[in-house]
N, C-alpha and C positions, 0 to 999 in steps of 0.2 A: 535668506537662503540658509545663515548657518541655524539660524533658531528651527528651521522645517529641520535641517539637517539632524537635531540634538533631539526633538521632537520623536524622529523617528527611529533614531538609536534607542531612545527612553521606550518606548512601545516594546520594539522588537526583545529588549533585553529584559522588560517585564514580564513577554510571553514566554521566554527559554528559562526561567527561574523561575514561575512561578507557581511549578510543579511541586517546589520546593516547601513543604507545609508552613515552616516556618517564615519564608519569606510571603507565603501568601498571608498569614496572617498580618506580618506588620505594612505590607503592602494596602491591604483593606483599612487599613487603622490610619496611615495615610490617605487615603480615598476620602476616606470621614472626616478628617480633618479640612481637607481642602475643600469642600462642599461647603464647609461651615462660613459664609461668607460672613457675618458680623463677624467672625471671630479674627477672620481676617483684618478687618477694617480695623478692630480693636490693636493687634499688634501688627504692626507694619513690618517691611522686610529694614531689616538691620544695616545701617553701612559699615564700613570696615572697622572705624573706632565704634563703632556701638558693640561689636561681641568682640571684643581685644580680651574680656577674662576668660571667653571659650578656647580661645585661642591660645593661650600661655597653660590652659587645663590643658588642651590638644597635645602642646609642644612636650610639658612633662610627660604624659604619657607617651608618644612616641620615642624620650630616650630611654624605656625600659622595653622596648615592642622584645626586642629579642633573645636580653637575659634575663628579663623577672616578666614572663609575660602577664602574672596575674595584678602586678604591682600599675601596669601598663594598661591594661581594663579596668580598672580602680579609677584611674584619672577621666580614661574616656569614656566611661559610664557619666561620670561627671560633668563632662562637656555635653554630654548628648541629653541630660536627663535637663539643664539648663536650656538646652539650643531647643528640646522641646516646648519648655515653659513658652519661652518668647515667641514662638513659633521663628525659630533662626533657622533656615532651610541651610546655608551654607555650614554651620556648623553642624548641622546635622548629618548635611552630605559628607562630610572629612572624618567624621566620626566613624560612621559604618563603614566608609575607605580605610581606616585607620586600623577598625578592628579585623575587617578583610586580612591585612596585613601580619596583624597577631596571630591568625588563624591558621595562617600559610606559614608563621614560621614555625607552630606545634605541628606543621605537619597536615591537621582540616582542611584541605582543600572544599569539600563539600562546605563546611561552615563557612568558607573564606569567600566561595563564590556565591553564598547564600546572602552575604554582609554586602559585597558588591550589586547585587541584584537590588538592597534595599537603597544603594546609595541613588542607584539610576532614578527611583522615582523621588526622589529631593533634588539632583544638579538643575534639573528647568526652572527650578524657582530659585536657587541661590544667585548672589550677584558675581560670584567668578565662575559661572557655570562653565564656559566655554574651557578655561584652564582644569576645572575638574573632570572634564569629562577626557582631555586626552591623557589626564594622569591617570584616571579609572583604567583608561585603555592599557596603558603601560603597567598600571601595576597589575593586571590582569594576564597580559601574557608574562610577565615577570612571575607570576604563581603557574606557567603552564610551563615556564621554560625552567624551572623548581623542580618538577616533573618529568622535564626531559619530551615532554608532549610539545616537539619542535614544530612542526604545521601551524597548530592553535595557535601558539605564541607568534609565530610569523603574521598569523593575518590578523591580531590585535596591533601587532607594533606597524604595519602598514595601513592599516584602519585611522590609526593614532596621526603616521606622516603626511599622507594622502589629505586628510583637515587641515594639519597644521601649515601644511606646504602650499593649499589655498585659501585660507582664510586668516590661519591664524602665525605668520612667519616670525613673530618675536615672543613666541611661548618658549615659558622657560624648559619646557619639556623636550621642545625640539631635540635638543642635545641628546638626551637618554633616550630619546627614540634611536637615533643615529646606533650610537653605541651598541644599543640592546640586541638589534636587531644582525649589527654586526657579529656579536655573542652567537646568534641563530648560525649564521653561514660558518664560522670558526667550527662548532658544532659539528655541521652539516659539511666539514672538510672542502667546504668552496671559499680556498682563502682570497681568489682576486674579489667576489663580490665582495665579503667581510673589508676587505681594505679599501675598496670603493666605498662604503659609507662610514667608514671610519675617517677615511680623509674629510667628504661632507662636513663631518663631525667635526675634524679638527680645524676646517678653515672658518666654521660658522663661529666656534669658538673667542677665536683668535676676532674673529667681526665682532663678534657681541661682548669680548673684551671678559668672559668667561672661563675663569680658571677651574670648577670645581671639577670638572666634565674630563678633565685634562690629562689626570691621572692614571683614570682609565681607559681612556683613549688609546694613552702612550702603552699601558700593558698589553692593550688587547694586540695593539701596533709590534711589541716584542714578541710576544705569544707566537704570531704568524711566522716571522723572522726566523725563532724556535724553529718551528716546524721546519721551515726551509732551509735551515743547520746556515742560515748565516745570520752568526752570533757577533759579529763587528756591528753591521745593523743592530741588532738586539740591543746589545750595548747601548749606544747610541740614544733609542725610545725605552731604555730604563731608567738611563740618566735625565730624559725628560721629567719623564713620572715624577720623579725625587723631585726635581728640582720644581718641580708645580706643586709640589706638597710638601715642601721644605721644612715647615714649620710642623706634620704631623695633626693637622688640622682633622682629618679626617683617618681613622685607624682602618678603614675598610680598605682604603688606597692602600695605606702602608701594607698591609696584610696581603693586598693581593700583588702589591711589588714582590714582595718575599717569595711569596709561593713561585711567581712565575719566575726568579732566579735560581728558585728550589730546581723548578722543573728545568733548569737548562743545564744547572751541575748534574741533575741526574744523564742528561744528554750527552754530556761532555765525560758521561762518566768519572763523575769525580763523588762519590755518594758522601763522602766525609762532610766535603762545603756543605753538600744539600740539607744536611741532618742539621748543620749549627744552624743556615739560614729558616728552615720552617719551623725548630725549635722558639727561634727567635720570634717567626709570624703568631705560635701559638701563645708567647708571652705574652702579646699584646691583648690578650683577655677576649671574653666572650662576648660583648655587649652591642658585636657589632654582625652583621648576615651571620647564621649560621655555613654558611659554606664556605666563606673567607676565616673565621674564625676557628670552626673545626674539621668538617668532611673533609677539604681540599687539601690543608698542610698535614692531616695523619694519615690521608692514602696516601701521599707521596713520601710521606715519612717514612710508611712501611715499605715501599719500594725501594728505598737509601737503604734502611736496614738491613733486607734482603739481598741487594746487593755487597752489602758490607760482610754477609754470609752471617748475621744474627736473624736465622731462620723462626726462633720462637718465638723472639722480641719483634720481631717484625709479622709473626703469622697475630701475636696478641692484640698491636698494633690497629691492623687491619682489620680483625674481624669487631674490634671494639669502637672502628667508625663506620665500618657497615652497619652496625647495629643500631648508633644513632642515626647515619642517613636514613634508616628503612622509617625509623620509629618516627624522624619527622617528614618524611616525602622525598627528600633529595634523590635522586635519580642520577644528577649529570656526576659524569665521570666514575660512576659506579664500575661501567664496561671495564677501564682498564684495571682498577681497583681488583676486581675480580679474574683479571688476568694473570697478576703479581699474585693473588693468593693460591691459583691454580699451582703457576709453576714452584709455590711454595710448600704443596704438599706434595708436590712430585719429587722437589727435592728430598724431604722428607720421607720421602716410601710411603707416603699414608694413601693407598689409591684411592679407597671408599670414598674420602672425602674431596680429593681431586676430581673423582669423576661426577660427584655432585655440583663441582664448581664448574664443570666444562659444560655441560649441562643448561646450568643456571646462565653461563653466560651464550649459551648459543641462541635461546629464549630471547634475552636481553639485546643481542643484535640484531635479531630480527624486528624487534618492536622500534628499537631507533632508527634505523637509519633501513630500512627497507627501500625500495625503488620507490613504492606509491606515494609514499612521505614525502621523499626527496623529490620528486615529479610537484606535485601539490607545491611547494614549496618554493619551486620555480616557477612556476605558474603564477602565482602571487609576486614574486618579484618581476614575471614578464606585465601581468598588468598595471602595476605599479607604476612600470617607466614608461610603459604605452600611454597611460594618463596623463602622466606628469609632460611627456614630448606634445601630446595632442595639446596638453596645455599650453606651451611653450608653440605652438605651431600656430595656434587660436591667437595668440597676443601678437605674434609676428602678422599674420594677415590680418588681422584688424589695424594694425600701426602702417601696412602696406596702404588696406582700404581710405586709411584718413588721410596718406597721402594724396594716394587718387583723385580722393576729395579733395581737398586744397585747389591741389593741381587743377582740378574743373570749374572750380570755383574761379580762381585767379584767371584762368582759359575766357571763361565766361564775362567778367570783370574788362579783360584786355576786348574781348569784341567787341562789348557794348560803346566802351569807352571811342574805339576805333571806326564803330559807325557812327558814330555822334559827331567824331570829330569831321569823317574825310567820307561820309558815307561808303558810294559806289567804290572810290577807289582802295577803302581797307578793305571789302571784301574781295577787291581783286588781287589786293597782298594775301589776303587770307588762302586763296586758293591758289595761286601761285608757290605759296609756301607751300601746301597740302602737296599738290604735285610733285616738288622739291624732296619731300619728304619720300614720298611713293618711289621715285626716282633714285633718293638712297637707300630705298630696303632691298628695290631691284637690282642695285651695284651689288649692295653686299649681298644678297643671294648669290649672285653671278662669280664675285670674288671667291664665297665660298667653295662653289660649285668647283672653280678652277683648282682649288688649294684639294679639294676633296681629290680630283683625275690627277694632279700632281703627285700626292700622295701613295695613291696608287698606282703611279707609273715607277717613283723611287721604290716603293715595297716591291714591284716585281721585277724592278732591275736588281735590286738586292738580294733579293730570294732566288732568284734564276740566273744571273751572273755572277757576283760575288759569293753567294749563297754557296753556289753550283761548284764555284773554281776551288774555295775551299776547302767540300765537302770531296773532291779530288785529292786535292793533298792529303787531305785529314786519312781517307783511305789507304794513298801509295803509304803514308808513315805507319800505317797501321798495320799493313804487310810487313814492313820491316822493325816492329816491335824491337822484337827479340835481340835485333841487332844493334840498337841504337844504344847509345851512350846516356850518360843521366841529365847533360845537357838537352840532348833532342828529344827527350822524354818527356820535359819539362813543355820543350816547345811544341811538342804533340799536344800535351793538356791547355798549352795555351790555343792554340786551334779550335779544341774542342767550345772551348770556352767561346769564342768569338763569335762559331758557329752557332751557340744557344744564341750569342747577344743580338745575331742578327735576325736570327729569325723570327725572338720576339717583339725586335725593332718594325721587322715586317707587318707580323701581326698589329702592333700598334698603329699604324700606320693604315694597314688596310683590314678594319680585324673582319671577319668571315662568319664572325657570331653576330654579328649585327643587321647580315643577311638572310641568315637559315631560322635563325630564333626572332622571337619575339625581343621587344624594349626589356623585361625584366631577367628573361634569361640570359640576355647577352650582358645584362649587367651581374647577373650571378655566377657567369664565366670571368667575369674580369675581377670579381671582388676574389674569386680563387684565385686567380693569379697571382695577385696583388699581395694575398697570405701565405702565398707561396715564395714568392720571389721577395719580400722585403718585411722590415724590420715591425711594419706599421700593420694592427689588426682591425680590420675594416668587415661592420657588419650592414650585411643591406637586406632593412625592410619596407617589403609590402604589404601596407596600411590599408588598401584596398584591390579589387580587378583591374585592371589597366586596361582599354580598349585597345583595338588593332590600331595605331600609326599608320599615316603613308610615309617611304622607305626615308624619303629626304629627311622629312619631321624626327623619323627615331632616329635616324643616324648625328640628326644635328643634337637633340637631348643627351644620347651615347658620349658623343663629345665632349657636351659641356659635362657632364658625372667625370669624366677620365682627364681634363685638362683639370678638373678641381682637385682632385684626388692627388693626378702629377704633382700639381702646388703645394698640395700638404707634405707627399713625401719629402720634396726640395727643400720645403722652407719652413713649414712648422713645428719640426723634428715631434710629431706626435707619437703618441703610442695605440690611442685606437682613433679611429673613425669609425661614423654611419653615415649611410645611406639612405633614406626615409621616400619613399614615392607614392602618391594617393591621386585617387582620383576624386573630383568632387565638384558636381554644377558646369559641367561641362572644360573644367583647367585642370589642367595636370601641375602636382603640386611636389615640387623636389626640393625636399632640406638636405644637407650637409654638413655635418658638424665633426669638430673631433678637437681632442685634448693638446693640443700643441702652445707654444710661446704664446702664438697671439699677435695683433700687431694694433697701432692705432691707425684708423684709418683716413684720420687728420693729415697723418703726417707721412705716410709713404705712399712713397709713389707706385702707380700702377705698371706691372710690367706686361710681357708682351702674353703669357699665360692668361691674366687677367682681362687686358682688352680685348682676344680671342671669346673667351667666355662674353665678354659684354655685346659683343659684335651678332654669337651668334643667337641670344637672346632677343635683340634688336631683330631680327630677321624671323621670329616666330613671333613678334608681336608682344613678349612674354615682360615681366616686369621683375629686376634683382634687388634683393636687399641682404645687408651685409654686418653683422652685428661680431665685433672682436675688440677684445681689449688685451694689452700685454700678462704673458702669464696668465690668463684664462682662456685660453683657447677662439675657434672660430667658429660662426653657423651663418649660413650661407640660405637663404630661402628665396626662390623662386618660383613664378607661378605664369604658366604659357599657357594662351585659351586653346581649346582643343575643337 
């Protein structure tokens, strides 16, 4: 599956490049190559100590990718002009990856994706193909997100998870997919998603015992914080940062720790700190991204400046990393860049050029962050987690089905054994039992039945007597507002209050959307409530059409969704839930899942919420499974024939 899968990315991305004259040429030259079967046989493919000197060529070369980039094609010309000789596909694919990267930090995007295009037809024959190809992904949309072309870059870095997250879950990439992709929604001002896979990020980490990842993690983690001006958090995931890169191991970390406490002195308006801190980021030299080392700490620099009221020093500032961003492609963060210089020649009285810059940046806003972008964008994160839950739905009923099995197997095992032994008489246990059984599902249908007209008898004595008697008083006090005191004022609002509680007690009890609507409406009346009324954000989807129910059937499914739900609010102190319902082969298929404590299932006991749900599942025939561990939450899957 993954080699059809690398197969067909290798095709597709030969046909979108290789319009490219350049790339068609050395694409063909390759063709040629691989045809040549003796030549094959003559050099075999290489194992990883056979090209260890392409590799240390590689490594030099990439520590000058960013500040001598010619010194950096120097080496990987080298590596590549060897990994040719030998015919070494894997050094050959890292090469044109390598140079892609050169390419993207002068700025070529065109040459960058030309070098990429040539790597796609070498990873099928290298021997860590499967790792180059989700690094090709990543550094791909990492040249689109260079750009600021945030879609593209989304559906490279979801392209990249989507693999990694079924076939390949201990790629070192993983991590920077995480991150990257978090980059995109920061971006895209969707900071809960951004912090959703930032966390993925940080817990995989923290598994796979992975510090370099960490860094930026924790920045991207303060950045948001920033944004939401709560700087004690902020604080908090700076001091991480440091403290995962203590030793200064990597200068791109340090660099972008600085900026982002550039960025929060300028928040706190304190522009003095911000000026010493991004002075400090820029001392740490160029040798590492051009955007951690220049664009990013001199637009905020000039923004210090500007606030410091050094209008020249800071318009010089500015316009002197505009100039390099434009020259090498950098896009992000331009917008606000161009904001600061705006109101920097308004200060200055200079309109002509102000109004070229309001201009420039109105352009600029539209092309980032428009509707359709942002839509697309979501869209790709909606199918993402559609796959990834199908996938996660797929492992649960098949773990469900091998029970089954078992179960029929062992079924099967106990008859045989049972006629062998007692012939006539086990079969007369066997069907005595069978009866026995039919006879409990008709109790508990019957129990149910009673608990349902119970229900409904308390909701309208509640609603129409207590309800009633209240909504009297709550009136006679309402008449006499004006006269009351701040005691019975109090107790008026306490009224009010009671009167909401009761009546949505009622509703709970007998809800009336279970009657007039169908199964998924009455559930998308209750998940409003539910985000209305409490703390916990509960989303419900429909994976497919739901058929018509009869009324018993939906009302008992209604149930078990709101008894689970009830559970989570009481006791898993979560913050989201979903709802997930599908139809498929004739069973109705309901997950539930949500981010709460967790529990083991070992060890606690069932309480009366629970056995309710078991009870009423046992009465539709239907079969639960219950997968939760502490501190990771719970998911809940059931499946009732229909």
């Amino acid at each position: 599956m993954r080699n059809i899968y690398i197969t067909i990315l290798t095709c597709v991305f030969t046909i979108l490049f290789l319009n490219i004259a350049n790339a068609q040429t050395q694409y063909m030259s390759l063709i040629k190559l691989l045809s040549n079967r003796d030549n094959l046989r003559i050099h075999p493919f290489k194992s990883q100590s056979d090209y260890s000197p392409i590799m240390h060529l590689l490594k030099k070369g990439k520590s000058y990718i960013w500040n001598q980039p010619e010194i950096a094609n120097y080496w990987i010309d080298s590596a590549f002009n060897i990994s040719k000789k030998e015919v070494n596909f894997q050094g050959l694919a890292e090469s044109e990856i390598t140079r892609g990267l050169i390419a993207m930090g002068q700025g070529d995007f065109k040459k960058s994706f030309t070098y990429y295009a040539r790597a796609y037809g070498y990873i099928p024959y290298a021997d860590s193909k499967e790792q180059l190809l989700t690094g090709l992904h990543i550094n791909i949309g990492a040249t689109y997100l260079y750009q600021a072309e945030y879609e593209k870059a989304a559906r490279y870095y979801y392209l990249a998870l989507q693999y990694m997250n079924n076939y390949r879950q201990n790629d070192i990439n993983l991590l920077m997919a995480y991150n990257n992709i978090a980059d995109v929604f920061i971006k895209m001002k969707q900071y809960d998603k951004a912090s959703d896979y930032l966390n993925q990020g940080e817990i995989l980490a923290f598994k796979k015992k992975d510090n370099y990842i960490l860094p930026y993690i924790y920045v991207n983690k303060a950045e948001i914080e920033i944004i939401k001006k709560n700087y004690d958090a902020a604080n908090v995931f700076l001091k991480k940062s440091s403290d995962y890169n203590e030793n200064e191991t990597s200068k791109e970390a340090v660099q972008g720790l600085l900026i982002c406490k550039g960025r929060m002195m300028l928040q706190l308006n304190q522009p003095e700190e911000a000026v010493q801190l991004l002075t400090k980021a820029i001392s740490f030299g160029s040798d590492s991204n051009p955007y951690y080392a220049f664009v990013a700490p001199y637009y905020l620099l000039g923004e210090a400046l500007f606030r410091m009221g050094s209008f020249k020093e800071a318009e010089s500032v500015l316009t002197m990393a505009l100039h390099k961003a434009n020259g090498i492609g950098i896009r992000e963060e331009k917008l606000n860049a161009l904001l600061v210089l705006g109101d920097i020649y308004k200060a200055l009285g200079v309109k002509k050029q102000e109004l070229e810059i309001r201009r420039e940046i109105i352009v600029l806003q539209d092309q980032l962050l428009n509707k359709e972008k942002v839509e697309a964008i979501n869209q790709l994160e909606v199918k993402y987690r559609t796959a990834q839950k199908d996938k996660e739905i797929t492992e649960k009923k098949l773990l469900i089905t091998e029970q089954k099995r078992k179960i029929e197997k062992n079924q099967i095992w106990i008859t045989i054994t049972l006629m062998g032994l007692v012939g006539l008489i086990g079969i007369g246990i066997v069907k005595n039992q069978s009866n026995k059984q039919k006879g409990k599902i008709v109790l508990l249908q019957a129990m149910i039945e009673g608990e349902e007209k119970e229900r409904t008898r308390i909701a309208q004595e509640l609603h129409d007597g207590i309800g009633g008697q209240l909504a009297a008083i709550q009136m006679h006090c309402s008449a006499q507002e004006n006269r009351l005191d701040t005691d019975l004022t109090n107790i008026l609002q306490m009224l009010k209050q009671a009167s909401k509680e009761i009546r949505e007690t009622a509703h709970n009890l007998m809800p009336e959307a279970i009657k007039q609507f169908s199964l998924e409406e009455a559930l998308f009346l209750y998940c409003q409530n539910i985000n209305k009324s409490n703390n916990l954000k509960l989303q419900l989807q429909i994976l497919t059409p739901i058929p018509i129910l009869p009324p018993q059937q939906r009302l008992n499914i209604y149930r078990i969704a709101q008894e689970t739900i009830q559970n989570i609010i009481k006791h898993a102190h979560a913050k989201n839930a979903i709802i997930q319902i599908s139809h498929q082969h004739k069973k109705l298929n309901l997950a539930l899942e949500d981010d709460g404590r967790g529990f083991n299932i070992n060890e606690t006991k069932k309480g009366l919420g629970l056995n309710n749900i078991e009870v009423r599942i046992k009465t539709l025939n239907g079969i639960l499974a219950i997968d939760s561990q502490k501190g990771k939450g719970t998911t809940i899957n059931i499946e009732i024939p229909i």
